[in-house]
C-alpha positions in Angstrom: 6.9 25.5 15.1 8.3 22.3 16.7 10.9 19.9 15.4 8.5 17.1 15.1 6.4 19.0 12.7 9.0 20.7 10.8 10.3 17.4 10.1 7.0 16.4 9.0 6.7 19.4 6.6 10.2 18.7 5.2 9.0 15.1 4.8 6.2 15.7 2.5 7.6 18.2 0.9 10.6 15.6 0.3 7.9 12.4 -1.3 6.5 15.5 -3.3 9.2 16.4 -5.4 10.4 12.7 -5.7 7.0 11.7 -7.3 7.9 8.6 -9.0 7.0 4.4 -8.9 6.8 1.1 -10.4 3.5 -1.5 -9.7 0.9 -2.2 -11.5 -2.4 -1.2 -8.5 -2.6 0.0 -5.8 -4.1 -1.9 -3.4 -6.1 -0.5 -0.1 -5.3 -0.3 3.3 -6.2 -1.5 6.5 -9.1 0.8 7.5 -9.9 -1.0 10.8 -13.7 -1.4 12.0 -15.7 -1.1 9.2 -17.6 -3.3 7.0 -17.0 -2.2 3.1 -14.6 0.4 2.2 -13.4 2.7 -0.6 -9.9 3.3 -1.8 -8.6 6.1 -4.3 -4.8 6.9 -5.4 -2.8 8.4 -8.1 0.5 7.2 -8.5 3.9 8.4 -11.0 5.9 5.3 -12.0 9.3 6.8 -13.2 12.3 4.5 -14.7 15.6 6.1 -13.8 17.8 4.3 -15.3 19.0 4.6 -19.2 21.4 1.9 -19.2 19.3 -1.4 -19.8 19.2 -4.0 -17.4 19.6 -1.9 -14.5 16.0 -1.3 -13.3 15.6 1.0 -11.3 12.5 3.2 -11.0 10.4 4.8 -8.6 6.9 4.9 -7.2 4.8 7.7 -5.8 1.5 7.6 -5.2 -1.3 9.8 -2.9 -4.7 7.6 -2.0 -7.4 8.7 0.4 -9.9 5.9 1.8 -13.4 6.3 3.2 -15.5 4.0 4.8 -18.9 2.0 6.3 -19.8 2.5 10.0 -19.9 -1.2 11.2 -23.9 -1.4 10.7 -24.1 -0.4 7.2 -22.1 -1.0 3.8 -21.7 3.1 2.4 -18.5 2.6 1.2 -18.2 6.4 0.9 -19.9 7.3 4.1 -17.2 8.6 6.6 -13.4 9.4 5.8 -11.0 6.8 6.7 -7.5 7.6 5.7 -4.4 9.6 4.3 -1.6 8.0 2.4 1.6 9.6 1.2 4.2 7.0 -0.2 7.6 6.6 -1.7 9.0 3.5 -3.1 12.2 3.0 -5.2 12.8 -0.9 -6.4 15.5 -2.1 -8.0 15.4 -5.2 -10.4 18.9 -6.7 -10.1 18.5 -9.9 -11.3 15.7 -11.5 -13.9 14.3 -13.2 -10.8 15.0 -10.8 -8.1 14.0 -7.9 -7.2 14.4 -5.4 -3.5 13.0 -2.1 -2.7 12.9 0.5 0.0 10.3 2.4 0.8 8.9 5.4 3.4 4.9 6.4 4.2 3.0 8.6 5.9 -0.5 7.9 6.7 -2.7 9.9 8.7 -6.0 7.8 9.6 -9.3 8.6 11.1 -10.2 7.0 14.5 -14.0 6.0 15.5 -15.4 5.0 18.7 -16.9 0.7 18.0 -20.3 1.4 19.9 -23.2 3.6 18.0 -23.3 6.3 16.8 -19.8 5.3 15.6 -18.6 8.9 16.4 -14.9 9.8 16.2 -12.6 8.8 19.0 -10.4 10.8 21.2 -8.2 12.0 19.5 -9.8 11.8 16.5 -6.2 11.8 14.1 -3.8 8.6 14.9 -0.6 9.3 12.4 1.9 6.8 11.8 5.4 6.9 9.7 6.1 3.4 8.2 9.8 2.6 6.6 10.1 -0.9 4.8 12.0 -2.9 2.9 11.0 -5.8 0.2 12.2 -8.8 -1.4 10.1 -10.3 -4.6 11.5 -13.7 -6.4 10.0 -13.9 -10.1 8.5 -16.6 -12.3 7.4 -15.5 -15.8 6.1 -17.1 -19.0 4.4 -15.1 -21.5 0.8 -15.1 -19.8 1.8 -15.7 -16.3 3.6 -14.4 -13.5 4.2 -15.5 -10.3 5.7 -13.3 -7.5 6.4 -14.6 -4.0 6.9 -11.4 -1.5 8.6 -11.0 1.7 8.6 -7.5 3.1 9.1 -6.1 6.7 8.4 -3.0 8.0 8.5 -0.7 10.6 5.9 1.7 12.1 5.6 4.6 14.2 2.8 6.3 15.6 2.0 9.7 17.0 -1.6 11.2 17.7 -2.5 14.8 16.1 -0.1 16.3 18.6 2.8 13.8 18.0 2.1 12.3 21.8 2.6 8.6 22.4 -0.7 7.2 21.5 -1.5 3.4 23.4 0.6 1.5 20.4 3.8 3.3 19.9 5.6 1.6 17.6 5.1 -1.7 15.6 7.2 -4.9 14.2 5.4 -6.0 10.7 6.0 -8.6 8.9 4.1 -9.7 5.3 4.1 -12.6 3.4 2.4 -12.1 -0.3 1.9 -14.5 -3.1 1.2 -12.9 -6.2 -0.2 -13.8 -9.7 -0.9 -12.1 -12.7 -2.1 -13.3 -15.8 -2.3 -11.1 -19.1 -5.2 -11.6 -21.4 -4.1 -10.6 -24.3 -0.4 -11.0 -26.5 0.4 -7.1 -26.0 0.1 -7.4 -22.1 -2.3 -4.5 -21.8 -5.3 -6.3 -20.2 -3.9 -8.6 -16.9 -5.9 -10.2 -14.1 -4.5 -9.6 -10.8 -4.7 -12.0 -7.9 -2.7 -12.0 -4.8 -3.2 -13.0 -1.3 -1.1 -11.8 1.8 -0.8 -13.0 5.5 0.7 -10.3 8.2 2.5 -11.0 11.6 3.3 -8.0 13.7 4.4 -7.8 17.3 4.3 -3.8 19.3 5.0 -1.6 21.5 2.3 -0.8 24.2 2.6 2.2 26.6 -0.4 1.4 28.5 0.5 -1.3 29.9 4.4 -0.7 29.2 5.0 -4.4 27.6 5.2 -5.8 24.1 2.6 -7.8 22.8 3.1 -12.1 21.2 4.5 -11.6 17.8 1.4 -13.6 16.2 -0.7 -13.5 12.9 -3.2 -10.6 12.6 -4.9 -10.5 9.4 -5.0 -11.7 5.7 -6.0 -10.2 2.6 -7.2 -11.4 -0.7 -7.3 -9.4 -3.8 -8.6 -9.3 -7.3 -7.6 -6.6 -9.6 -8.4 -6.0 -13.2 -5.4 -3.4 -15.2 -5.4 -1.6 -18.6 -2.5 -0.7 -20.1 -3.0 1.3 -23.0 -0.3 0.4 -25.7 0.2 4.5 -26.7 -0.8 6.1 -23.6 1.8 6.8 -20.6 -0.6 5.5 -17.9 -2.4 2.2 -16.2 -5.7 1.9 -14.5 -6.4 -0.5 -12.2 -9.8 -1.5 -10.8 -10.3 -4.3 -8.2 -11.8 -5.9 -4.8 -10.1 -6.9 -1.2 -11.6 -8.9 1.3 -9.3 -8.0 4.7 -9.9 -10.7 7.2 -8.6 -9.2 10.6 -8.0 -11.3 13.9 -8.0 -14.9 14.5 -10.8 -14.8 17.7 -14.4 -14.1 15.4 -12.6 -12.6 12.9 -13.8 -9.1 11.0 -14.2 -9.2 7.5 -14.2 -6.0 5.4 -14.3 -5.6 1.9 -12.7 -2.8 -0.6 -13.3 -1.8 -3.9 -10.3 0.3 -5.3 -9.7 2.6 -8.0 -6.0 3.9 -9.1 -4.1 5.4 -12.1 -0.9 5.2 -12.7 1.1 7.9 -14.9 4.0 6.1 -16.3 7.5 7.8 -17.1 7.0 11.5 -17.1 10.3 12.6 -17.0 10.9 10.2 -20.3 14.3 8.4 -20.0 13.7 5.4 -22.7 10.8 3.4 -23.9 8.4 1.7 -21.4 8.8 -2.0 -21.0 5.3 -3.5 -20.5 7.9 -6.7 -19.0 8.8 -4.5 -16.5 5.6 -3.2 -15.0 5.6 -4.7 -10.9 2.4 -6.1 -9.7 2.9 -5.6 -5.7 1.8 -2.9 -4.4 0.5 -1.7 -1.2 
């Protein structure tokens, strides 16, 4: 066995027996040329702090998405992609709040011309590292979270060869608003919507490409929280609008649950439960 896939093994094994987190959904990813798509994860939100006022906590999840071929809208018709993630966020200040996160995603690759057959290679992976920054506005039914997070990418195909796109530059921009619904906070509405610049590394030709806007994405999520019960489930839509030149549109619907606190260190906090995921 290779280094490269040694260190893949130790790195999954490593998100594995971390499995912890803090948002509220999930939300799906990019799954390229497609027109509807479904996404699927289940995440561990664990606080590991006991002294109050710290924050910190962690955020696992595992989420697999499958997917339309560009004529139809069977949302569960091929498979679309792998997701392994690890997020630890830190809540320093009432208003602020960072995190730092790792990812491995292993997606599906299709050829754009019928019969929409996989591509050669069929497997692109990529490793993504990233950082974020949230600034917080609360009242009692509303809050209002403007995002900043950066990240940086790393692909390999099946093999861990260079693909076309080696590396990539991504910046995203999220504005974020949820509203609870009722006075215990277990019912919330949650809208967001999320602009992303990127600029990469090409090997064929050997240049970089014009750090420019590539996509937006709107979301709608509905989350239960039950008040005795250590976990959340989330429900929701995304419409991903990809390109600037006749833009792609493809929508998502999304399912995730969220196990809350397993390894019990004090009470939940339905104040502290993050909304920005994904």
């Amino acid at each position: 066995m290779n280094l490269k896939k040694q260190l893949v093994i130790i790195y999954v094994i490593f998100v594995s027996l971390l499995s912890n987190h803090l948002q509220a959904q999930i939300t799906p990813p990019g799954m390229s040329s497609t027109n509807m798509g479904s996404w699927f994860a289940v995440g561990i939100r664990q606080e590991l702090d006991t002294i109050p006022g710290k924050g910190w906590q962690s955020m696992t999840y595992a989420g697999i998405g499958r997917k339309s071929n560009p004529d139809n809208y069977n949302l569960v018709q091929k498979p679309a992609i792998f997701v392994v993630n690890q997020e630890f966020y830190h809540q320093f200040h009432h208003r602020w709040q960072y995190s730092l996160g790792l990812s491995y995603r292993r997606q599906d690759k299709f050829l754009d011309i019928s019969p929409y057959e996989h591509a050669i290679p069929k497997i692109q992976q990529e490793f993504r590292f990233y950082s974020r920054l949230s600034y917080i506005l609360k009242t009692s039914r509303l809050k209002f979270a403007p995002t900043f997070r950066q990240e940086f990418r790393r692909y390999f195909e099946p093999d861990f060869n260079n693909p076309t796109e080696i590396y990539q530059f991504r910046s995203r921009i999220r504005l974020q608003l949820t509203v609870n619904l009722n006075p215990k906070k277990t019912h919330r509405l949650i809208l967001s919507s999320e602009q992303l610049i990127s600029i990469s590394r090409k090997t064929t030709p050997s240049k970089w490409t014009d750090f420019n806007y590539r996509e937006s994405r709107f979301s709608l999520y509905y989350s239960f929280s039950p008040e005795k019960l250590p976990f959340i489930v989330n429900v929701g839509y995304m419409n991903n609008v990809v390109g600037t030149k006749s833009p792609k549109v493809v929508h998502s619907i999304g399912l995730d649950i969220i196990i809350e606190n397993p390894f019990k260190l004090r009470q939940r906090s339905k104040e502290n439960i993050y909304e920005n995921l994904e």
